[in-house]
N, CA, C and O of each residue as an XYZ file, in Angstrom:
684
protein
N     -49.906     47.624    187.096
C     -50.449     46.374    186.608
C     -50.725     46.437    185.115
O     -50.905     45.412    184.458
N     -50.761     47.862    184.501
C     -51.402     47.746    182.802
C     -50.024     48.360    182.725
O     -50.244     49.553    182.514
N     -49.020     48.215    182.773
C     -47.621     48.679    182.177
C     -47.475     47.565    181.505
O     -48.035     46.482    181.675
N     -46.391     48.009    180.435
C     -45.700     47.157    179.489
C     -44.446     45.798    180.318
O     -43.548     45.880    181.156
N     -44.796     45.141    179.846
C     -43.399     44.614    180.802
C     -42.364     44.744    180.384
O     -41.646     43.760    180.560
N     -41.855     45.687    179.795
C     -40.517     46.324    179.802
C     -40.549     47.361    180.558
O     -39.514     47.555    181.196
N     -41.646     48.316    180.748
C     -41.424     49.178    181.889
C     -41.262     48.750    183.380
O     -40.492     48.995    184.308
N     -42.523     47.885    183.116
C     -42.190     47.268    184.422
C     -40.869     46.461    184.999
O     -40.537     46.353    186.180
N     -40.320     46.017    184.027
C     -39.073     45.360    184.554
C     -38.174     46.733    184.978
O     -37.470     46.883    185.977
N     -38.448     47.705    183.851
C     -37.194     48.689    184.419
C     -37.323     49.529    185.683
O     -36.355     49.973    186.300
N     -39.301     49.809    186.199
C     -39.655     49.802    187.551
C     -39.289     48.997    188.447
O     -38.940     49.345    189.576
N     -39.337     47.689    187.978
C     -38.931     46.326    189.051
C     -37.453     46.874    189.631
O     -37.214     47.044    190.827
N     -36.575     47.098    188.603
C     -35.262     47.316    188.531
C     -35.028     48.640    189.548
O     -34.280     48.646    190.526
N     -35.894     49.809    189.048
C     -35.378     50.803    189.985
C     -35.802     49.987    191.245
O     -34.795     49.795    191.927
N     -36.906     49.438    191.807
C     -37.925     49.426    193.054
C     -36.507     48.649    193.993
O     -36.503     48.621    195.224
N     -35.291     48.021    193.070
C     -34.410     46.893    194.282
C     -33.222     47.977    194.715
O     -32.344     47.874    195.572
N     -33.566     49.165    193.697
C     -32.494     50.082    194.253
C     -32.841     50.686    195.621
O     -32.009     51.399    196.182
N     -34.155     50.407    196.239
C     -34.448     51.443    197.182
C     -33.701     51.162    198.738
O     -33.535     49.999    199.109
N     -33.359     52.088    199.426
C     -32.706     51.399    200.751
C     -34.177     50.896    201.731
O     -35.374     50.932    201.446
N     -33.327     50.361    203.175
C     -34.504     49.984    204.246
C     -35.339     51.133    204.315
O     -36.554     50.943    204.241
N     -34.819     52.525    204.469
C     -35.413     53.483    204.890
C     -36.175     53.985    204.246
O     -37.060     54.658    204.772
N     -36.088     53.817    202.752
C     -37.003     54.276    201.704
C     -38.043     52.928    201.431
O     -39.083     53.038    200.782
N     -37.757     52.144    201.804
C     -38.884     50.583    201.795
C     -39.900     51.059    202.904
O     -41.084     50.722    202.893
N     -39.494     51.644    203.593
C     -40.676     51.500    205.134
C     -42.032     51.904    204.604
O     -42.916     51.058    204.472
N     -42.236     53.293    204.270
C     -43.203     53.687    203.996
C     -43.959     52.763    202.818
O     -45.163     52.602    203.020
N     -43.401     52.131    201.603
C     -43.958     51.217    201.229
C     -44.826     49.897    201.601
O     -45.942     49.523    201.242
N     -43.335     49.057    202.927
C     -43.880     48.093    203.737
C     -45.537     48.703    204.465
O     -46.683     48.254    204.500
N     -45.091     49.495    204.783
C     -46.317     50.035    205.740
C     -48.170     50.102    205.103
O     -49.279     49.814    205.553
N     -47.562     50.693    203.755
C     -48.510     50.883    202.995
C     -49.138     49.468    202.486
O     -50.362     49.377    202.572
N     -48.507     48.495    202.030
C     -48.642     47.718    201.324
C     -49.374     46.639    202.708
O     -50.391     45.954    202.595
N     -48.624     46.750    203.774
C     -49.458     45.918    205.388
C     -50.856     46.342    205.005
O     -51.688     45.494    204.681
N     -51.104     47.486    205.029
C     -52.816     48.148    205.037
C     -54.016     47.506    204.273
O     -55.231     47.383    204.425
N     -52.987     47.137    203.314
C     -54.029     46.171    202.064
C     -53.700     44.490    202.544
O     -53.748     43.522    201.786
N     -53.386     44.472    203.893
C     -53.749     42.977    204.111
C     -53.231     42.357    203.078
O     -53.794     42.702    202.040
N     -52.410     41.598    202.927
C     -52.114     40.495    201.802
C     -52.446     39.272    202.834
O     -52.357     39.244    204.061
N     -52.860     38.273    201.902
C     -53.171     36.902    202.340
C     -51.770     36.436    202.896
O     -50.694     36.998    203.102
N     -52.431     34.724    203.099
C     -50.987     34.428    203.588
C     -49.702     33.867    202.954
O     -48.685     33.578    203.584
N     -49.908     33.732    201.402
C     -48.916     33.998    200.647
C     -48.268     35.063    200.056
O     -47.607     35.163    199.023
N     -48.698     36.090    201.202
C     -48.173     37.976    200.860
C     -48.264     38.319    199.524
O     -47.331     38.892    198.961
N     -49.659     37.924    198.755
C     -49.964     38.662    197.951
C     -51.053     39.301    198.145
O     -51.777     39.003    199.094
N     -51.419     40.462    197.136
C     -53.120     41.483    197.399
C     -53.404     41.054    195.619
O     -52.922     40.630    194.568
N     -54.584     41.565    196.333
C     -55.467     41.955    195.163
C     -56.458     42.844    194.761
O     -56.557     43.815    195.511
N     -56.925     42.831    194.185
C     -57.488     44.421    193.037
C     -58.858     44.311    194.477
O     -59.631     45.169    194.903
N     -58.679     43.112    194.800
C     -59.922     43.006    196.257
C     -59.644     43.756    197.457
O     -60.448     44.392    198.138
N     -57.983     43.551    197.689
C     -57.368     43.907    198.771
C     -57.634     45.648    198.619
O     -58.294     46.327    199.405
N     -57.204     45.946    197.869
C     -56.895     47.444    197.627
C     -58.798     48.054    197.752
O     -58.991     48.933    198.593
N     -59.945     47.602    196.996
C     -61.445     48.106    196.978
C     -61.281     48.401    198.694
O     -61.352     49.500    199.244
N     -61.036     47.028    199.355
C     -61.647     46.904    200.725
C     -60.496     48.147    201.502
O     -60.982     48.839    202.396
N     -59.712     48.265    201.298
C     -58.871     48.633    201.974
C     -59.449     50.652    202.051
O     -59.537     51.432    202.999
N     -59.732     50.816    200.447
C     -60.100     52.002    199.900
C     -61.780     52.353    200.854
O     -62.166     53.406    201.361
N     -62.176     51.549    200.816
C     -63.630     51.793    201.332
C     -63.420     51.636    202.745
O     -64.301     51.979    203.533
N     -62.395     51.177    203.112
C     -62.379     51.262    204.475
C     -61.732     52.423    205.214
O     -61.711     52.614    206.430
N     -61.166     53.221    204.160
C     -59.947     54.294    204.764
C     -60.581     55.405    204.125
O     -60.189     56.550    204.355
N     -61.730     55.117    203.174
C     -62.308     56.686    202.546
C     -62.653     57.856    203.605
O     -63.088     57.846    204.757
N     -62.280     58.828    202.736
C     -62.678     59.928    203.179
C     -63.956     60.792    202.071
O     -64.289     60.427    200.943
N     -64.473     62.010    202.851
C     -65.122     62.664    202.241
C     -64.989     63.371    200.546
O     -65.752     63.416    199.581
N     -63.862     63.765    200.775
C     -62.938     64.479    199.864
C     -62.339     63.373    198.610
O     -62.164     63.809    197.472
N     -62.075     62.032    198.925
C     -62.135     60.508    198.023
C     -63.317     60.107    197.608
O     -63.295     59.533    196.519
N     -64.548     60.241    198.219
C     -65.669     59.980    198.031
C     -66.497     60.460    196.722
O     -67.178     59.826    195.916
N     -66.099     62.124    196.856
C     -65.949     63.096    195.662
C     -65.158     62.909    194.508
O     -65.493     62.997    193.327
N     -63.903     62.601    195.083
C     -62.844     62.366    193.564
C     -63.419     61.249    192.350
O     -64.572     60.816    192.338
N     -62.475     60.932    191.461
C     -62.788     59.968    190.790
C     -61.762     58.536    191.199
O     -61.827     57.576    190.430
N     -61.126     58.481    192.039
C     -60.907     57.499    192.533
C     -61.840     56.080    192.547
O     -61.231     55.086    192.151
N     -63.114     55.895    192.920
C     -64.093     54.799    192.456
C     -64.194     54.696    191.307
O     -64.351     53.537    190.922
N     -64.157     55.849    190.172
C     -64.145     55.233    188.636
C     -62.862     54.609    188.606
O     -62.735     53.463    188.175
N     -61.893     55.287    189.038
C     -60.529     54.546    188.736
C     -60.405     53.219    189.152
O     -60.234     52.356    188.291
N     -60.445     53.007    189.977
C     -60.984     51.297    190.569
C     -61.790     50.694    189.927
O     -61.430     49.555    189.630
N     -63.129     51.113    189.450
C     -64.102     50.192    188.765
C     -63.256     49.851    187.536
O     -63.147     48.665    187.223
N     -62.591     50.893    186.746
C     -61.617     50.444    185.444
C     -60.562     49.436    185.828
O     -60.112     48.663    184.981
N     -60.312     49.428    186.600
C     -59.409     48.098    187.174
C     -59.756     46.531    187.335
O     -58.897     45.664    187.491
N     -61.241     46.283    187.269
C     -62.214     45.397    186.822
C     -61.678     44.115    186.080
O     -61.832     42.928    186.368
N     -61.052     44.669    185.114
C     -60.377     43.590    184.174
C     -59.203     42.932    185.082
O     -59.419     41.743    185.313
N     -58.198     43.364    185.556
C     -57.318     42.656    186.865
C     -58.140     42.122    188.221
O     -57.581     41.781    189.263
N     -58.938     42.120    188.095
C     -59.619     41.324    189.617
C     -59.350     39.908    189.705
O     -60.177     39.199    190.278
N     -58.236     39.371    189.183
C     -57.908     37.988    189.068
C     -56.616     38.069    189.369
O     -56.160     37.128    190.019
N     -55.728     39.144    189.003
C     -54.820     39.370    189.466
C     -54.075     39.333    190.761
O     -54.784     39.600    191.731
N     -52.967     39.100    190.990
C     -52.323     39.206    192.499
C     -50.756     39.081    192.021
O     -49.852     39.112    192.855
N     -50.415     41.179    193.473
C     -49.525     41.070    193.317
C     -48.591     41.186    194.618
O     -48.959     41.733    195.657
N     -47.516     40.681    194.449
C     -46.802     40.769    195.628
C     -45.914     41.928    196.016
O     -45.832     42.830    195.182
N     -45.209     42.063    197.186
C     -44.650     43.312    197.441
C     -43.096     43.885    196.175
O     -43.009     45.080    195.893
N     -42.288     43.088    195.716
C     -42.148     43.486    194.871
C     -42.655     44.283    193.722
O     -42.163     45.312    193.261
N     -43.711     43.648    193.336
C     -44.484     44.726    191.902
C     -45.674     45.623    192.660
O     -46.435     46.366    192.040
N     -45.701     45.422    194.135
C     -46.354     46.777    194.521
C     -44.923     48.022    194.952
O     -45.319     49.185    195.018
N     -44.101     47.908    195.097
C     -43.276     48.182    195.278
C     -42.669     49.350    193.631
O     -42.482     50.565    193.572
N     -42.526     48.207    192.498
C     -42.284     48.633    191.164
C     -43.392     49.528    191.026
O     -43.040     50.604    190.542
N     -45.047     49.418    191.380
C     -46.507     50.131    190.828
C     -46.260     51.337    191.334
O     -46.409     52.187    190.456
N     -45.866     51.912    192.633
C     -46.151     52.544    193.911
C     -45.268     53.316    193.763
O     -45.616     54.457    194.069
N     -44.023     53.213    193.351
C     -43.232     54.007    193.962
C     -43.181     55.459    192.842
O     -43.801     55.381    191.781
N     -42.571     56.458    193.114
C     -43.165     57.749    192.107
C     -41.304     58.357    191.661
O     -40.339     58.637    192.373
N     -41.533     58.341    190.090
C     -39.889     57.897    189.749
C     -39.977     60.212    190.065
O     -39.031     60.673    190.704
N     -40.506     60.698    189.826
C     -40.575     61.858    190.463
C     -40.204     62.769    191.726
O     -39.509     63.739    192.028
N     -41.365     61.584    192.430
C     -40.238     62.213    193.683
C     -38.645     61.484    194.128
O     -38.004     61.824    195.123
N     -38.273     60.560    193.261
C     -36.961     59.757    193.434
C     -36.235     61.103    193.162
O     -35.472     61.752    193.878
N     -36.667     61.304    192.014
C     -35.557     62.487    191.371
C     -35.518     63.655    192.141
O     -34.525     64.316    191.838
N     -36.299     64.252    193.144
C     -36.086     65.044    193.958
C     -34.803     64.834    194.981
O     -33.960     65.677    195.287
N     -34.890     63.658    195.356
C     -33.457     63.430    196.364
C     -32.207     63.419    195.616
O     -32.090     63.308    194.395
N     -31.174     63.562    196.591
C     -29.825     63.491    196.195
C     -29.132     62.469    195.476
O     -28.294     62.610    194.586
N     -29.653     61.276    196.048
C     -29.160     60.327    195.676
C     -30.006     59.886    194.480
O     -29.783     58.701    194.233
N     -30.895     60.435    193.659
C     -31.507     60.283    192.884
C     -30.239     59.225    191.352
O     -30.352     58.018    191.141
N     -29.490     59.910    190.797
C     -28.665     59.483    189.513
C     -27.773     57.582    190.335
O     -27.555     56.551    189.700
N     -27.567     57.785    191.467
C     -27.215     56.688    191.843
C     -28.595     55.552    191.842
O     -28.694     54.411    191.392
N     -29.284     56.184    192.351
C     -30.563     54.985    192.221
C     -30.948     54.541    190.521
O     -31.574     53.528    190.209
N     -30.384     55.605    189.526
C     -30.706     55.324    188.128
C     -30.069     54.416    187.761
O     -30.360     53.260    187.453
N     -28.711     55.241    187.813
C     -27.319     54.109    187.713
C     -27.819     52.663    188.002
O     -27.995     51.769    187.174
N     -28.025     52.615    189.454
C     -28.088     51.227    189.599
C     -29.155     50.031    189.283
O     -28.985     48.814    189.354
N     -30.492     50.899    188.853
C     -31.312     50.066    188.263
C     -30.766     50.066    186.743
O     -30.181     48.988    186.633
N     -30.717     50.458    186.055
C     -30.424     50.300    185.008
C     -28.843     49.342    184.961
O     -28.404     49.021    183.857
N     -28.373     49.098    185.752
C     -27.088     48.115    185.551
C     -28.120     46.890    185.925
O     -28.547     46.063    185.119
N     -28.339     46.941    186.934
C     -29.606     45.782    187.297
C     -30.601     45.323    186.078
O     -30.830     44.114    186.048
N     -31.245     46.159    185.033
C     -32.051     45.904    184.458
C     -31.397     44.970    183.161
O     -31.942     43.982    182.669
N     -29.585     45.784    182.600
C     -29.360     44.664    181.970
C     -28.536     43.394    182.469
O     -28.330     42.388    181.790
N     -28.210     43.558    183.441
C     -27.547     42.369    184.211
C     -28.838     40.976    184.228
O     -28.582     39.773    184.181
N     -30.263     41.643    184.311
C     -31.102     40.915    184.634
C     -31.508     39.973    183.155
O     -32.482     39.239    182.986
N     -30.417     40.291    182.223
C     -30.420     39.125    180.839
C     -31.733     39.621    179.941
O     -32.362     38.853    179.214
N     -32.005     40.876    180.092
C     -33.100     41.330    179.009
C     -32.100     41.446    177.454
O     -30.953     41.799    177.178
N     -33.238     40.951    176.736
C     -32.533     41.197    175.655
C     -32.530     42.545    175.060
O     -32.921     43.617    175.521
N     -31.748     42.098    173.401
C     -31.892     43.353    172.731
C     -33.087     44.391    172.544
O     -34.162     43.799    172.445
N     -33.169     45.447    172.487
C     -34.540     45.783    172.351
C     -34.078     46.850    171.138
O     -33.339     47.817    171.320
N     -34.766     46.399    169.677
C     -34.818     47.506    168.527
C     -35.657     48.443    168.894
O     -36.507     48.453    169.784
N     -35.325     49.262    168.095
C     -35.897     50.652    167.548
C     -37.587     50.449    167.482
O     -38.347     51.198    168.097
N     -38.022     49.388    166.691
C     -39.427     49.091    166.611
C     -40.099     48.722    168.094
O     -41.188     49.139    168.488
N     -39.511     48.153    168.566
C     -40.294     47.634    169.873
C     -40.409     49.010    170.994
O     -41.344     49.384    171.701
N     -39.019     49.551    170.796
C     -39.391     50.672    171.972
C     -40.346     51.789    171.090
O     -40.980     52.522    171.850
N     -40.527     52.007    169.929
C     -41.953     52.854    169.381
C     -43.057     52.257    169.682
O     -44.028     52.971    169.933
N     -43.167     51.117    169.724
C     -44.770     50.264    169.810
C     -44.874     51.055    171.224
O     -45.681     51.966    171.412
N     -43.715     50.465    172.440
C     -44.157     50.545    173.590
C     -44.055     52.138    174.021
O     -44.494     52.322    175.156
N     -43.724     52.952    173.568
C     -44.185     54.015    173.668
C     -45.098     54.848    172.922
O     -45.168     56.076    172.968
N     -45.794     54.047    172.226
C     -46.941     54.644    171.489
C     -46.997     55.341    170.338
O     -47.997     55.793    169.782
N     -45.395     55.428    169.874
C     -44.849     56.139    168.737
C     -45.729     55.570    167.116
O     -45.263     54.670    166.417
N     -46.679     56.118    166.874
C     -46.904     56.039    165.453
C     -46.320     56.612    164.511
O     -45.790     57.710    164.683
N     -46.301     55.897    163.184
C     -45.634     56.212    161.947
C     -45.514     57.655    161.471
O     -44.701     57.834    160.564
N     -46.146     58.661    161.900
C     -46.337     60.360    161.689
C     -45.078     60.865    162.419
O     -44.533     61.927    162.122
N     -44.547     59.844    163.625
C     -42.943     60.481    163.794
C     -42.103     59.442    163.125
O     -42.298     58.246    162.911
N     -41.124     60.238    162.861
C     -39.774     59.682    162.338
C     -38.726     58.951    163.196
O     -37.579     59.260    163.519
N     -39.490     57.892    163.457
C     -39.194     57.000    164.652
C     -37.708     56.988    165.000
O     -37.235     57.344    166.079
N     -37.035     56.528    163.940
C     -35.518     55.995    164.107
C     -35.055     57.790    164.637
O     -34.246     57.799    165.565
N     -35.378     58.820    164.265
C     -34.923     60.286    164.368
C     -35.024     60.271    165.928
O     -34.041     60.342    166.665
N     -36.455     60.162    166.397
C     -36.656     60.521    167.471
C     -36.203     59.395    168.321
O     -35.810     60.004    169.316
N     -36.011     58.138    168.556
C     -35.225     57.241    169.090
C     -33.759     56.822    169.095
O     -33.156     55.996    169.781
N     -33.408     57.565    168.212
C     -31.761     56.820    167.883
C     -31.164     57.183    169.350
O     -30.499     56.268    169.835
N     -31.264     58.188    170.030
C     -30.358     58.109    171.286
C     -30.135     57.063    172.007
O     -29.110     56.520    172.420
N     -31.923     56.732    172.156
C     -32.210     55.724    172.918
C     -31.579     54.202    172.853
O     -31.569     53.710    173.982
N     -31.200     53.570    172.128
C     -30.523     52.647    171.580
C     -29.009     52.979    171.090
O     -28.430     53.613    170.208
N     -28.690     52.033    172.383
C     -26.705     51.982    171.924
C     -26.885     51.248    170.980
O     -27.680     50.327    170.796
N     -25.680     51.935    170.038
C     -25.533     51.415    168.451
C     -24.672     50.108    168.643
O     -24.794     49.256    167.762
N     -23.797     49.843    169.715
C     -22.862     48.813    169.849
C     -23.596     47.449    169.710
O     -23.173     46.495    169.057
N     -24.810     47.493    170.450
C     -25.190     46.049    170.357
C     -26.796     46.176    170.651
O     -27.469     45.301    171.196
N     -27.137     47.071    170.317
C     -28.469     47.380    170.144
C     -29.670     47.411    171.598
O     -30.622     46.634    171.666
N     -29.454     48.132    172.320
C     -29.615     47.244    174.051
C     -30.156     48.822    174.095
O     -29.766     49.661    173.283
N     -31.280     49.153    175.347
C     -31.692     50.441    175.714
C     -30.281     51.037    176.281
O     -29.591     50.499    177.146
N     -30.010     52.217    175.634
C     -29.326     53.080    176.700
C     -29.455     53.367    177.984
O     -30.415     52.852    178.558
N     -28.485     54.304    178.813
C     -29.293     54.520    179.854
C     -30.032     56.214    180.066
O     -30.718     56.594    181.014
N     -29.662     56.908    178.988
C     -30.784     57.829    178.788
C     -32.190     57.257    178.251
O     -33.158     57.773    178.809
N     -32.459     56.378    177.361
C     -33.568     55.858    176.989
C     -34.454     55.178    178.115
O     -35.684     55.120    178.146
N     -33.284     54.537    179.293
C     -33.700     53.988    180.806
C     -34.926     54.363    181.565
O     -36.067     53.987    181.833
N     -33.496     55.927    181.891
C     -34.710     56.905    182.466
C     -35.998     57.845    182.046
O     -36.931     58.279    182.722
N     -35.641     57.991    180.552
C     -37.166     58.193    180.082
C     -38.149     56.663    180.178
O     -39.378     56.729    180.209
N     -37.581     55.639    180.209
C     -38.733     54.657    180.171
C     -39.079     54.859    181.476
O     -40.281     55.109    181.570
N     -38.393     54.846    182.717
C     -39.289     55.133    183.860
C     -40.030     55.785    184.166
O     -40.984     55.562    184.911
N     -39.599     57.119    183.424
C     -40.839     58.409    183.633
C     -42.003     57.927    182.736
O     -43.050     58.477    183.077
N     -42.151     57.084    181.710
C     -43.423     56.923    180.798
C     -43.408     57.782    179.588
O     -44.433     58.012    178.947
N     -42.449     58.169    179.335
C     -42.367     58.512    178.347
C     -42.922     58.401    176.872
O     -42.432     57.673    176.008
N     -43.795     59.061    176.741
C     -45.151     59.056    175.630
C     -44.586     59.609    174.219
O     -43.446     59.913    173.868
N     -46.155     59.624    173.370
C     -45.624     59.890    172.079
C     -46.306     61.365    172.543
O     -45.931     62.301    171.836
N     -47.080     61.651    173.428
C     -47.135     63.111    173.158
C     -45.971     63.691    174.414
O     -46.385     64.328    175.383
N     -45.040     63.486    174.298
C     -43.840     64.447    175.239
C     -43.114     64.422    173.598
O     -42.041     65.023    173.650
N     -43.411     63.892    172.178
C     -42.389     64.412    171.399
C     -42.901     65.343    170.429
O     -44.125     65.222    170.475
N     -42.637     66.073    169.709
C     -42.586     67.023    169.393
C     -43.239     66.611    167.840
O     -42.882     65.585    167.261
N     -44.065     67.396    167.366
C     -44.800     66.684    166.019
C     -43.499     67.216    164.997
O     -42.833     68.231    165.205
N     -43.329     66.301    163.896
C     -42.789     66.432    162.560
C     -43.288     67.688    161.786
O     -44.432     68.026    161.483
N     -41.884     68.373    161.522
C     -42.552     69.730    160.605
C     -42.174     69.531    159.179
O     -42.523     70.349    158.328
């Protein structure tokens, strides 16, 4: 829900690659939080759902701070699609076999889906890149030079979240 919506679209994008069999455990999950009857939840659905399924060992964690910071979305509602995009863990994708096909195909999906160009500047903002790196250095992969559009190595680092601290400081 606090992603960029460019990540999120490119989450959205992987989340339509998933088959029936890899949806279930989602469907299932996402039933638990009750959605109303326009099958959406909310930051309500998920408290009640959490306090209703706690355990001892959750009780302890910081899980309730993490929720109380969620405060600001309590107006929010989302449907199984973008719980779907929130939920799913681009980590363990990459553990399976079929992992590079599920990339492949969100990322054909993501520009099929009419996103535009995205410069050099916009993907530093959204990855947090301040002026102390040598932006265009550390991004040029990321951006096909043909027509200025995310690559699809730049793709799959946007799914993982790819930060300004995974790069390497300027010497």
């Amino acid at each position: 829900m606090r992603s960029s919506s460019l990540r999120k679209a490119a989450l959205r994008a992987l989340s339509k690659t998933l088959t029936v069999d890899e949806l279930f455990y989602l469907r299932e999950q996402y039933a638990l939080l009750e959605p109303n009857k326009n099958g959406t939840i909310s930051l309500e659905n998920m408290k009640t759902a959490l306090m209703r399924n706690t355990t001892d060992a959750m009780k302890e964690s910081r899980i309730p701070d993490f929720i109380a910071s969620l405060n600001a979305l309590q107006y929010r509602r989302m449907d199984f699609e973008e719980f779907c995009a929130a939920a799913l863990s681009v980590h363990q994708l990459e553990a399976l076999d079929r992992w590079e096909q599920h990339a492949r195909c969100a990322y054909e999906l993501f520009e099929k889906d009419g996103n535009r160009a995205i410069i050099i500047e916009e993907l530093a903002s959204e990855l947090g890149l301040g002026p102390s790196l040598p932006v265009h250095a550390v991004l040029h992969d990321w951006i096909r030079h043909t027509d200025g559009k995310l690559s699809f190595l730049g793709f799959v680092k946007l799914l993982h979240g790819v930060s300004s601290r995974t790069f390497a400081k300027p010497q």
